[in-house]
C-alpha positions, 0 to 999 in steps of 0.5 A, a space after each residue: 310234208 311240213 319240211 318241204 313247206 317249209 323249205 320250199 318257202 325258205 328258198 322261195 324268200 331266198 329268190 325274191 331278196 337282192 344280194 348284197 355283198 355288204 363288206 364282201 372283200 377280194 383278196 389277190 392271192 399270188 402262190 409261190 408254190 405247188 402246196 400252196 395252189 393246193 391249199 387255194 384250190 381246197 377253198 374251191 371245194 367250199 361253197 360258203 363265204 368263198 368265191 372265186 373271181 379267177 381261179 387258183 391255178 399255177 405257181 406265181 399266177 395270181 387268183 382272186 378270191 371274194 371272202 364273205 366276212 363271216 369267213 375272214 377270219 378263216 381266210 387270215 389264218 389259212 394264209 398266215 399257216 402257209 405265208 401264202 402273199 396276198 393283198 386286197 383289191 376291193 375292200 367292200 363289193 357293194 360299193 363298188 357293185 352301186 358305184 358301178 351300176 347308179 349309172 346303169 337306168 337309162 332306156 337310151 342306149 349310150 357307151 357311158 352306162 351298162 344297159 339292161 337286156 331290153 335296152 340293148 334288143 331294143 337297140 339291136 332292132 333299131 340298127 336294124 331299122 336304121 339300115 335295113 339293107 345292111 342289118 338283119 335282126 336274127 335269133 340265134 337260140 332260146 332260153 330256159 325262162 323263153 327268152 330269145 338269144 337275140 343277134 343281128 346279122 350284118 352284111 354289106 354285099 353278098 357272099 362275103 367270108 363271114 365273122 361269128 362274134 359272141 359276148 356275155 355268156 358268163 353274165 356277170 362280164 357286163 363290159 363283154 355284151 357292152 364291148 360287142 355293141 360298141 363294135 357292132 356301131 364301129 362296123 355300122 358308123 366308123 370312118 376309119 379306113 381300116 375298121 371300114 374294109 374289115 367291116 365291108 369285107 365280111 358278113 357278121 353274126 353278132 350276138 351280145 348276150 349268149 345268156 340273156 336270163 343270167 344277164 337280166 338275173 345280173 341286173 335284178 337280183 345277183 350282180 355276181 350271178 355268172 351261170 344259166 337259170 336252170 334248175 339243177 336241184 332244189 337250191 342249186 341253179 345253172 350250168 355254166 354255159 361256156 363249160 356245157 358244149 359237147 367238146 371234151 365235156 368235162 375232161 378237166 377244169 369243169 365241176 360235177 356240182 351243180 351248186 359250183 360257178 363251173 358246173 358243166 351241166 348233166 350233160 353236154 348241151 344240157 341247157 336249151 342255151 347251148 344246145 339251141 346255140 349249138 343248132 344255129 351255129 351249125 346250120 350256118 357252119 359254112 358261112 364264117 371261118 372266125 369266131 371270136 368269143 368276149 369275156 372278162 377278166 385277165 387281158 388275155 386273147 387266147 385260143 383253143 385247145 383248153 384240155 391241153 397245154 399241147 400245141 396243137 393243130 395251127 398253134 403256131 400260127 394263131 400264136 403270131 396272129 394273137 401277137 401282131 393283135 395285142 400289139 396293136 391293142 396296146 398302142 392306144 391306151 398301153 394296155 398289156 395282153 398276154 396271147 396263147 393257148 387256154 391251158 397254158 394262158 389261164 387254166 385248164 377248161 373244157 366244154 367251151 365255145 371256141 373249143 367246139 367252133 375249133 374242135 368239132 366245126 374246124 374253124 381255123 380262127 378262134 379266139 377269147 378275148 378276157 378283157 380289162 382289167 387285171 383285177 383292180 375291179 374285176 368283174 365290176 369295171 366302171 362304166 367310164 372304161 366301156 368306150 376305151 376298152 372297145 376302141 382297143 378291142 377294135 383296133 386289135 380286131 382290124 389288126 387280127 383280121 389283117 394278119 390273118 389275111 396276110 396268112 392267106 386265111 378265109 380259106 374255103 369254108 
């Protein structure tokens, strides 16, 4: 009896302490052959000291790996054994994490800080009082620590085709739930012509943080945390939410162990987050045709399927689209994004929303955005990026949408 005291208090003092990541350092690392992606992704399989901020996949693409410093010296020689190349991006994480977050206190809500889950609801129902005929407050789901998922649905007339937006399921992201607000004020506010016919032209459902305890665990005790807050043993808690929807369930890129960052759960929809998420997105199935999921890092925009590299279903076509967006995303800033498919584009991953949306309810319009940067930051992008990144992610919206009316997409529903 003594031991589980005794270990229940050593975790107990494990949840009450901030994480520091004091000297903590991301290394890019760029493979040149099969051994060596082999090599990295035995580093996967170790929980200490070594964390993965973009995982090990393909020959001559680069994987991030944060290095806790006690393992630097493990890191060094197993790079030096096999000559993989390598580089640092971030020297100290801590600094970054305070750099980034000394910004991040304020009960107003702006576009020059990262703002906490109360700030951003609080926001949500003030767009709701500020227009009333045109904003509704929705919830979309509920969480394991009984919180809501909170969205809003935004509506200009009736019967208009409808657009499902998503952001912050992994919650470490912090410039996803800051990039979907910044749209849904352009969809409110904006002058421009074509953000106003892309706005008034359909219904939206937008929901910033699809993992609103993992957010607010971000923001109080582990800025790196990217899980649910479900225990799933002693020491190991959360699944990974966009691993976790019942659509070829951990049939690759997704970890039976629940200590492991892509843990896809016991089962599918083993988190209440899903699971309830999964409900309400069915029970309005014939109100949208586009979903539309927010995720950082990489500069990608991709589309299902993540189980196969195949070209499946409408390939062809959510290629072209994905095209004309990155186009237009790149003129205002020069920012480079790479359009394709999940397997292909970054790495095999299964259970994920767009995959169930596409998979499973038939929508023909999904994508991933990974937004800025390519690995320079991170997961800890500064604040002072968060208004250009949404106004790139807007123009390529609007050129999205266009082309895909072009194609002759909503369709029936």
């Amino acid at each position: 009896m003594w031991k589980i005291i005794v270990l229940c208090t050593i975790v107990g003092l494990a949840a009450a302490q901030k994480a520091t990541f004091k000297n903590y350092k991301v290394f890019r690392i760029i493979p040149t052959t099969e051994a060596q992606v082999e090599i990295l992704r035995e580093f996967q399989e170790v929980s200490d000291g070594f964390s993965f901020w973009e995982a090990p996949s393909y020959v001559n693409k680069q994987a991030d790996l944060m290095v806790a410093p006690h393992k630097l010296p493990e890191f060094y020689d197993a790079m030096a054994q096999v000559n993989i190349p390598y580089q640092i991006c971030i020297d100290d994480v801590q600094e970054l994490i305070e750099e980034t977050t000394s910004l991040s206190r304020s009960r107003t809500f702006d576009f020059t800080s990262y703002h906490t889950l109360d700030v951003i609801y609080k926001r949500l129902d003030e767009l709701a009082a500020e227009h009333p005929n045109k904003v509704q407050v929705v919830v979309g789901g509920k969480t394991y620590e009984g919180r809501q998922i909170k969205g809003v649905k935004v509506s200009f007339k009736a019967n208009n085709p409808g657009i499902f937006v998503e952001g912050g399921i992994h919650a470490r992201e912090w410039i996803s739930p800051a990039t979907v607000m910044f749209i849904l004020e352009q969809l409110l506010t904006s002058k421009d012509a074509d953000v106003r016919a892309l706005a008034e032209s359909h219904d939206w459902y937008i929901f910033p943080s699809f993992n609103p305890d993992g957010y607010v665990y971000t923001h109080t005790k582990n800025r790196l945390w990217r899980k649910t807050r479900k225990p799933y043993s002693v020491l190991c808690y959360g699944s990974d939410p966009n691993r976790n929807w019942d659509y070829r369930w951990r049939t690759g890129g997704a970890s039976s162990n629940p200590c492991d960052e892509t843990y896809a759960g016991s089962a599918p929809f083993s988190d209440i987050e899903t699971k309830s998420l999964s409900e309400y997105i069915k029970s309005i199935s014939d109100k949208f045709y586009a979903y539309i999921s927010f995720h950082s890092y990489s500069q990608l925009l991709m589309f299902p399927y993540g189980h196969t590299r195949e070209h499946l279903e409408n390939h062809d076509e959510l290629l072209a689209i994905g095209s004309k967006s990155i186009a237009a995303l790149k003129k205002r800033y020069g920012t480079e994004y790479v359009t394709g498919n999940i397997a292909e584009t970054i790495y095999i991953a299964t259970g994920s929303t767009v995959d169930y949306v596409k998979g499973v309810l038939r929508k023909p319009i999904s994508y991933t955005y990974e937004l800025r940067d390519r690995g320079r930051y991170g997961f800890l992008l500064p604040p002072d990026q968060i208004i250009p990144t949404g106004e790139e992610t807007m123009d390529s919206l609007v050129a999205l949408f266009k082309e895909a009316k072009a194609r002759g997409y909503p369709k029936n529903i």
